[in-house]
C-alpha positions as CSV (number, residue, x, y, z in Angstrom):
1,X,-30.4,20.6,-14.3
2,X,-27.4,19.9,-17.1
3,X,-26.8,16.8,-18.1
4,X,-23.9,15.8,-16.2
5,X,-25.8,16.5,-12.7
6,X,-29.0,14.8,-14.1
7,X,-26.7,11.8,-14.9
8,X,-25.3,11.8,-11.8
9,X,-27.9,12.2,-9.8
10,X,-29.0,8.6,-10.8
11,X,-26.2,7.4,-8.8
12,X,-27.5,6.2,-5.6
13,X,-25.8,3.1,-4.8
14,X,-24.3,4.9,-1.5
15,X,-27.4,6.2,-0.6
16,X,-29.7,2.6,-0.7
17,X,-26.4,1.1,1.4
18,X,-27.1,3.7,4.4
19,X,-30.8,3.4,4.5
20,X,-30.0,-0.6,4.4
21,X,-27.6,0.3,7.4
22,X,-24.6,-1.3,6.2
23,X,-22.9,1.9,4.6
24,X,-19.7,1.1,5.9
25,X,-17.2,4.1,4.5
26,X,-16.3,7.3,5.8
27,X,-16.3,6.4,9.5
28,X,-15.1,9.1,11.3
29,X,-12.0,8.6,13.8
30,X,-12.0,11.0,16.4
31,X,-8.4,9.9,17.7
32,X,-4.9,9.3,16.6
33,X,-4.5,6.2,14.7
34,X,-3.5,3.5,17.2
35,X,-5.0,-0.4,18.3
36,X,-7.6,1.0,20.3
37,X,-9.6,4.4,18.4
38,X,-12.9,6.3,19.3
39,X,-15.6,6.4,17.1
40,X,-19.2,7.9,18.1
41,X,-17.3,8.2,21.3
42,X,-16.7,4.8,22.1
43,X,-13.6,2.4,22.3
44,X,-13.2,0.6,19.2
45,X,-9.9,-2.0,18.5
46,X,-8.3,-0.9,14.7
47,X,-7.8,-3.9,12.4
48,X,-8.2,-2.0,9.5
49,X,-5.0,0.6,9.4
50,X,-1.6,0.5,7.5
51,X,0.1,1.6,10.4
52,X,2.3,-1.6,10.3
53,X,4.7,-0.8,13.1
54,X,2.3,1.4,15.1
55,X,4.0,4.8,14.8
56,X,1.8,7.4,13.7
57,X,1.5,8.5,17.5
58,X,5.1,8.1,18.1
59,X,6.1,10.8,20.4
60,X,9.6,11.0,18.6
61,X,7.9,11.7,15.3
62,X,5.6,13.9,16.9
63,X,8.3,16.4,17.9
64,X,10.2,16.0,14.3
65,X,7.2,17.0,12.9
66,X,6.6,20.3,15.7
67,X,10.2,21.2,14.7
68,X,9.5,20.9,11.2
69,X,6.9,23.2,11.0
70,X,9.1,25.6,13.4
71,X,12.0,25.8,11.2
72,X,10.2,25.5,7.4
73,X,6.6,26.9,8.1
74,X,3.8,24.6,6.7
75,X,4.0,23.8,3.2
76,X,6.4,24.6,0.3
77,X,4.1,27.0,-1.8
78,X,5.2,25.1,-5.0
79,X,6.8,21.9,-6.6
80,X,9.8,20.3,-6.5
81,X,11.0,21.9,-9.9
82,X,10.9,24.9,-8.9
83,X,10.7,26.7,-5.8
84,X,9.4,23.7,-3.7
85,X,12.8,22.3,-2.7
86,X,14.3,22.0,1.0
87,X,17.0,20.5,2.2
88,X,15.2,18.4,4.3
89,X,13.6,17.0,1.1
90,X,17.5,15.6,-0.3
91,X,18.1,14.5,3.7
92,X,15.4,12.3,3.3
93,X,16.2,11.2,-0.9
94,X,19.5,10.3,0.4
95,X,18.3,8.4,3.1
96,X,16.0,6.1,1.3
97,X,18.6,5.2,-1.0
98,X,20.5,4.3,1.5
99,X,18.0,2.2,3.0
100,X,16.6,0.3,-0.1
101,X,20.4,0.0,-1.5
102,X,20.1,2.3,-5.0
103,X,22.0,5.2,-5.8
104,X,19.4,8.0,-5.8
105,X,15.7,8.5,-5.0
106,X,12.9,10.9,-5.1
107,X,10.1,11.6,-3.0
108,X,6.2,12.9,-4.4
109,X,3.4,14.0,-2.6
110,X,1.3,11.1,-2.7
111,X,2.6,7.7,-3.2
112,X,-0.2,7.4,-5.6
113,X,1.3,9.9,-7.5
114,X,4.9,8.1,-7.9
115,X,2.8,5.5,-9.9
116,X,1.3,7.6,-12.0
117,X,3.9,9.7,-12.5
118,X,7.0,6.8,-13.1
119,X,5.1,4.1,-14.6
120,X,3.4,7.1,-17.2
121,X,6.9,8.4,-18.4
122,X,9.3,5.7,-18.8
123,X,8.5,3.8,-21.8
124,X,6.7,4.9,-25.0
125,X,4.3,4.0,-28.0
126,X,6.5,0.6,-29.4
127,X,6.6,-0.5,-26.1
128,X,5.3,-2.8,-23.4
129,X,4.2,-2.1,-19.5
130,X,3.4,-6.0,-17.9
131,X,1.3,-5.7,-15.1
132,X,0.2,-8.6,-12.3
133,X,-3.6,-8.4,-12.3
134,X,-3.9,-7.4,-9.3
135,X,-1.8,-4.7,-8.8
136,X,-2.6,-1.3,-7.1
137,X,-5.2,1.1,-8.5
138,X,-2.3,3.7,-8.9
139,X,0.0,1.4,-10.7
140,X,-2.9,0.7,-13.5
141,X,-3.8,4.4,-13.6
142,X,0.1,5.5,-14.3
143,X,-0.2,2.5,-17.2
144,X,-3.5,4.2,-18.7
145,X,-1.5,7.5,-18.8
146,X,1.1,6.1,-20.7
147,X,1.7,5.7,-24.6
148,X,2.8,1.7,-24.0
149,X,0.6,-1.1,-24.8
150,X,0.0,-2.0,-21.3
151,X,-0.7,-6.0,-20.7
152,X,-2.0,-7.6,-17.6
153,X,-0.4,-11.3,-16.7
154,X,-2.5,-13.7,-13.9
155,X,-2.0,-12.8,-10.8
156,X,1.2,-13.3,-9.2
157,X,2.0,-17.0,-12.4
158,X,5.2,-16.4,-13.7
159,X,3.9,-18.9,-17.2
160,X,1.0,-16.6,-17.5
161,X,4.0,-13.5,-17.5
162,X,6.5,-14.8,-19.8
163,X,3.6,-16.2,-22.2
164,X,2.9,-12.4,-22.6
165,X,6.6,-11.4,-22.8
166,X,6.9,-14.1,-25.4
167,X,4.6,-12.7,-27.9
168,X,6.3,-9.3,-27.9
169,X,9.1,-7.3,-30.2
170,X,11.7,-8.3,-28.6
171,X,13.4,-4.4,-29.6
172,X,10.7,-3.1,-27.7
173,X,11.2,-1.7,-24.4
174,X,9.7,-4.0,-21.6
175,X,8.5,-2.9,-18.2
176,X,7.1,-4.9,-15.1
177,X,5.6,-3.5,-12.2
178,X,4.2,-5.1,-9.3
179,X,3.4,-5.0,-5.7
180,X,6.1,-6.5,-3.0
181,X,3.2,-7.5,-1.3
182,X,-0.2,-7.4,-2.2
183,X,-2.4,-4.5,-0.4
184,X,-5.6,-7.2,-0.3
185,X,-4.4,-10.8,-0.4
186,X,-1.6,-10.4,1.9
187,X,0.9,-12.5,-0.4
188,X,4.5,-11.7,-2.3
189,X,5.3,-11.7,-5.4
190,X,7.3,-14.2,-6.6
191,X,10.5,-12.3,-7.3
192,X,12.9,-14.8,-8.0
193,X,11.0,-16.1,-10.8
194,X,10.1,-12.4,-11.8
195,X,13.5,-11.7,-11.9
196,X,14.5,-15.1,-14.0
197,X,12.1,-14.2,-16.7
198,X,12.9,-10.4,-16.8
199,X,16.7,-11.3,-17.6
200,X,15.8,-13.6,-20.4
201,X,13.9,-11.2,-21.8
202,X,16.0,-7.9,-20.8
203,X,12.9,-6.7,-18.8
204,X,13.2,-3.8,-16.8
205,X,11.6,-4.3,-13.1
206,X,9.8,-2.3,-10.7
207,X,8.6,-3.5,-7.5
208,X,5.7,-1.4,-5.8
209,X,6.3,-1.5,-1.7
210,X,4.1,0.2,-0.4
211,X,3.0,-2.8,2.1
212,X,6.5,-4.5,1.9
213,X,8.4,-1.5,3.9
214,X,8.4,-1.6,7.3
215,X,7.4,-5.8,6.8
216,X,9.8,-7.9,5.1
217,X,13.7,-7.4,4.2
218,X,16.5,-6.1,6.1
219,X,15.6,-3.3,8.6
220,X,12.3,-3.5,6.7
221,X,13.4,-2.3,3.8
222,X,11.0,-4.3,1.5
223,X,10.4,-7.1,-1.0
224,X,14.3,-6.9,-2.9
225,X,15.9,-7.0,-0.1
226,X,13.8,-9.7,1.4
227,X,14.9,-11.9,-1.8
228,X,18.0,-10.7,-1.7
229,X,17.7,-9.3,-5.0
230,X,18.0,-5.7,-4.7
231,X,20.4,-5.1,-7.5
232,X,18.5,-7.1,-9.9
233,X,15.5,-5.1,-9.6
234,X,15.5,-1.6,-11.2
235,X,13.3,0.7,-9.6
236,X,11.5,0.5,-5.7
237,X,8.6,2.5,-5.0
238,X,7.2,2.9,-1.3
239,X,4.9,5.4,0.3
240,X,4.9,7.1,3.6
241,X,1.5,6.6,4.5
242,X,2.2,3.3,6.1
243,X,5.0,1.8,8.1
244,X,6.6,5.1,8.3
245,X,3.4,7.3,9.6
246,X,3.5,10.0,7.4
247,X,2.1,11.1,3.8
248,X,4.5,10.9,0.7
249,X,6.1,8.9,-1.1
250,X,9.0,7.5,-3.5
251,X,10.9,5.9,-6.5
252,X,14.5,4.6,-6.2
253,X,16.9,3.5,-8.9
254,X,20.5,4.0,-10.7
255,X,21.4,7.8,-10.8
256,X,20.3,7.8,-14.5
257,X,17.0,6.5,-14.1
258,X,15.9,9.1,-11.3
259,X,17.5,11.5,-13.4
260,X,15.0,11.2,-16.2
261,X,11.8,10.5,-13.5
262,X,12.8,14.1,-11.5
263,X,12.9,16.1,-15.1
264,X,10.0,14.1,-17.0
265,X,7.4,12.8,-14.5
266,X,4.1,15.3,-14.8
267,X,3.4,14.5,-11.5
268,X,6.1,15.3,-9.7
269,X,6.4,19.3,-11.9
270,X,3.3,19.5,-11.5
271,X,2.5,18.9,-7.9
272,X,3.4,20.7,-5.1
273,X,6.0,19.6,-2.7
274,X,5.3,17.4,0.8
275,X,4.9,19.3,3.7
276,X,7.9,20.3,5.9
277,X,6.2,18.2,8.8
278,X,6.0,14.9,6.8
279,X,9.1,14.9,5.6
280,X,10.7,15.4,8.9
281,X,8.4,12.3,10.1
282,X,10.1,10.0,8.0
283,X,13.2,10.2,8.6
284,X,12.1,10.2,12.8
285,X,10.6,6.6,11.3
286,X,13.3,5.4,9.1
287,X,15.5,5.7,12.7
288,X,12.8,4.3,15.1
289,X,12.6,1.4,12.7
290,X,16.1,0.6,12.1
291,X,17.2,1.4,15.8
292,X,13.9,-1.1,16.8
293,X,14.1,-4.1,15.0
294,X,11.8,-5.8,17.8
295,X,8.9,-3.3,16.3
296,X,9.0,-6.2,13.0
297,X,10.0,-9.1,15.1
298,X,6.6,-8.7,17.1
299,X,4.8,-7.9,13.9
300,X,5.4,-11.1,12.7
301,X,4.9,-13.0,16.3
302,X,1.3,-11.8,16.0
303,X,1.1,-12.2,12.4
304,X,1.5,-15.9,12.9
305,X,-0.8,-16.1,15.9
306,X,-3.5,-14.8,14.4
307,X,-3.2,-16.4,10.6
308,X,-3.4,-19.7,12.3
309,X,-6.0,-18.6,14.6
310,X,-8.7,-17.4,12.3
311,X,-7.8,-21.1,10.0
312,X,-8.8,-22.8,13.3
313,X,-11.6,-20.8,13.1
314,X,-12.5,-21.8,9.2
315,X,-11.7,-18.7,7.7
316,X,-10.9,-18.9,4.3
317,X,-7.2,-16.6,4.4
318,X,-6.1,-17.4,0.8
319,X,-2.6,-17.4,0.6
320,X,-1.8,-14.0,2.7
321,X,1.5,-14.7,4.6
322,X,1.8,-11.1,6.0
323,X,0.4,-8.9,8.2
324,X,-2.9,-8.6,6.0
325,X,-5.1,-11.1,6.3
326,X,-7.9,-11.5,3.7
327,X,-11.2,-13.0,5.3
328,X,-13.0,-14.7,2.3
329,X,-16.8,-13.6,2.1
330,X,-17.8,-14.4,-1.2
331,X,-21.5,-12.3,-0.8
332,X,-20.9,-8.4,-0.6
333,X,-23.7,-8.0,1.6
334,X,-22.9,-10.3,4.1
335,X,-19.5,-8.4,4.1
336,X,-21.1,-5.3,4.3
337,X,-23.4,-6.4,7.0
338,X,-20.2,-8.6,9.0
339,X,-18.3,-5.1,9.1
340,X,-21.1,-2.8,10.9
341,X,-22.1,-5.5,13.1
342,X,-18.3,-5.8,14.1
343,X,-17.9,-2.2,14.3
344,X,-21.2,-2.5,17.0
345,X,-18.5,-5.1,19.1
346,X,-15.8,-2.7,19.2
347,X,-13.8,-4.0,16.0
348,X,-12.7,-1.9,13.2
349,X,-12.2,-4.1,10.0
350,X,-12.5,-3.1,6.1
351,X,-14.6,-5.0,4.0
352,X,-13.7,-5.1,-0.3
353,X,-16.7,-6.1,-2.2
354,X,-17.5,-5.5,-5.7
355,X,-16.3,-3.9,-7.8
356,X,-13.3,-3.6,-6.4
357,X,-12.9,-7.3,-6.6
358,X,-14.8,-9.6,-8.2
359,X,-18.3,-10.9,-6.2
360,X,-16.5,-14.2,-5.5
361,X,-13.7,-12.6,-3.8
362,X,-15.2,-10.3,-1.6
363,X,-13.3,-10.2,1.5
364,X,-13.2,-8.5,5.2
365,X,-9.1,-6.9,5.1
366,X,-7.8,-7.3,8.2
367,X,-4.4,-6.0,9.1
368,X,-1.7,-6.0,11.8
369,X,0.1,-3.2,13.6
370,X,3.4,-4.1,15.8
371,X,1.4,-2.4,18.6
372,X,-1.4,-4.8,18.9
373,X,-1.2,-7.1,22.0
374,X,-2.1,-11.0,21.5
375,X,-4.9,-10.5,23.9
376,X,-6.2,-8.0,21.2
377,X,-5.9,-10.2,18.3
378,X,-7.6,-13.3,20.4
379,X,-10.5,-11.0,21.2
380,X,-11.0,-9.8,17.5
381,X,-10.6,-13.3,16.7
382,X,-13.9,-14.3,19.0
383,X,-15.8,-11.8,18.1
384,X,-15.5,-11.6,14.2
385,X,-16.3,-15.5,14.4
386,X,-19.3,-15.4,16.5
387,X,-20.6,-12.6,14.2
388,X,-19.8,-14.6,11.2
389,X,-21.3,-17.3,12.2
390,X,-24.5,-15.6,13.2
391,X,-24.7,-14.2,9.4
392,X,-24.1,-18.1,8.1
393,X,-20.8,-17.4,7.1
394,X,-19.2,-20.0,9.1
395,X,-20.3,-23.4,10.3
């Protein structure tokens, strides 16, 4: 055995969690994505998907996909740069930037891959990258790639970001990139005060929205517009993967900006282009969305319901005010436990235990879809507290 595999092999932290039976990854789907899947064969209610406004099985997007694939094939056979380009590709660049109010964007394969690939390339080695603490994994990892020093502020404290801004050259180039909203905790950034501080300093700003489109803003077109700040924040990044029930993502900004990204970012050259089919989805989602503006309104109805049902309850919610709703734990292995024993009930939740977060902070993510019913929220509600407080979790 070589060294690598014999160091490897040592790693068995999956394995003890399976022959524990609280192994709770990997669960096989064997359905489309809706409120109600199969697993193992059995109805099970979804609380754990991104699928905010409940479209992946959209019949419309369904049959932009189908004629996708008729009219382009499957796949591009290359990236962007090169031979990788369609025109349905600039249909849908021109259409975000219509919908998030910048002059150009520019979509990836991956939303992960915007991160890496934007927040990698646009400042160099005298220069600064300010991230909130909690930020996405691909928004670190795009930070890591780049030549800046790259300096994380408290999570979501504007004292504990301009403290660091303080301290720096003030020549040097200064970028801040954060999440709209928060993929775990379910809060916003504070943008106003972001935005304050970023002009005093001549901070460049870059809001990650992934979870914010399809939420908050005007046609759900995320966290700037939700302020009402959109031309005070520089770039907007938002995947495909959620609210608009595809795979993909993007980067919007000024003309100049985008300009730079699409001949610069490695992973955007380097990558070969999204499919025919996906890109066809999302503009089928960007219409259902704008033409349904009940899809959000209903969202939020049973956003509300169920935030103040599970406090009734006790649950610890922290300071979500969205669709994701962060169950405190505070012990991974009662969160590992909680989640099979749910999944047993019928309920699909996602626990985050260390070391994705800190032990403390462990947490059971449960999310919303504008497809879920309120008599499927009350019934997750019941069972995830009688489970809970069979494990001690609750009084």
């Amino acid at each position: 055995m070589r060294i690598l595999q014999e160091k490897l092999s040592k790693y068995d932290a999956p394995q003890k969690a399976m022959a524990a039976g609280i192994y709770p990854y990997f669960r096989a789907i064997e359905s489309e994505q809706d409120t109600v899947v199969h697993i193992n064969g059995k109805k099970v209610l979804m609380f754990g998907s991104n699928s905010y406004l409940g479209l992946t099985n959209h019949p419309k997007i369904k049959e932009a996909a189908k004629r996708a694939v008729d009219k382009y094939g499957t796949g591009c056979a290359g990236s962007r740069f090169l031979n990788g380009t369609l025109d349905i590709h600039i249909r849908l660049e021109e259409r975000l930037a219509d919908l998030v109010g910048k002059d150009g964007a520019l979509c990836y394969s991956t939303g992960f891959q915007v991160n890496l690939g934007v927040v990698s390339v646009l400042t160099g080695r005298r220069d600064h990258i300010f991230l909130d603490e909690l930020d996405h994994a691909s928004i670190i990892e795009g930070s890591r790639l780049s030549f800046s020093k790259a300096l994380k502020f408290t999570h979501n404290d504007m004292h504990s970001l301009e403290s660091k801004l303080k301290r720096c050259d003030p020549e040097s180039l200064k970028l801040i990139v954060v999440d709209g909203i928060f993929s775990m905790e379910g809060d916003i950034i504070k943008l106003p005060e972001l935005v304050r501080i970023a002009d005093k300093y001549n901070a460049t700003i870059m809001v990650d929205d992934a979870h914010a489109l399809g939420v908050i803003g005007k046609n759900g077109s995320g966290t700037s517009s939700h302020f009402g700040l959109t031309e005070r924040v520089d770039l907007i990044m938002g995947t495909f993967s959620k609210s608009l029930a595809s795979l993909g993502g993007f980067i919007a900004s000024d003309k100049d900006t985008i300009n730079f990204i699409k001949h610069n970012s490695r992973t955007l050259i380097f990558s070969a282009s999204m499919t025919p089919a996906s890109a066809a989805s999302v503009l089928a989602a960007i219409d259902i969305m704008v033409s349904e503006p009940e899809r959000i309104r209903h969202l939020w109805d049973i956003t509300h319901y169920a935030l103040k049902g599970f406090k009734e309850m006790g649950f610890d919610t922290g300071k979500s005010e969205t669709p994701i709703i962060p169950l405190f734990i505070r012990d991974d292995i009662k969160a590992l436990v909680l989640t099979q024993k749910l999944l047993a009930e019928g309920i699909f939740v996602n626990p985050v235990v260390s070391p994705a977060v800190p032990k403390e902070d462990c947490l059971i993510r449960y999310s919303l879809m504008a497809t879920h019913t309120k008599e499927q929220v009350e019934e997750s509600i019941e069972k995830i507290t009688r489970v809970a407080k069979s494990l001690g979790i609750l009084k």
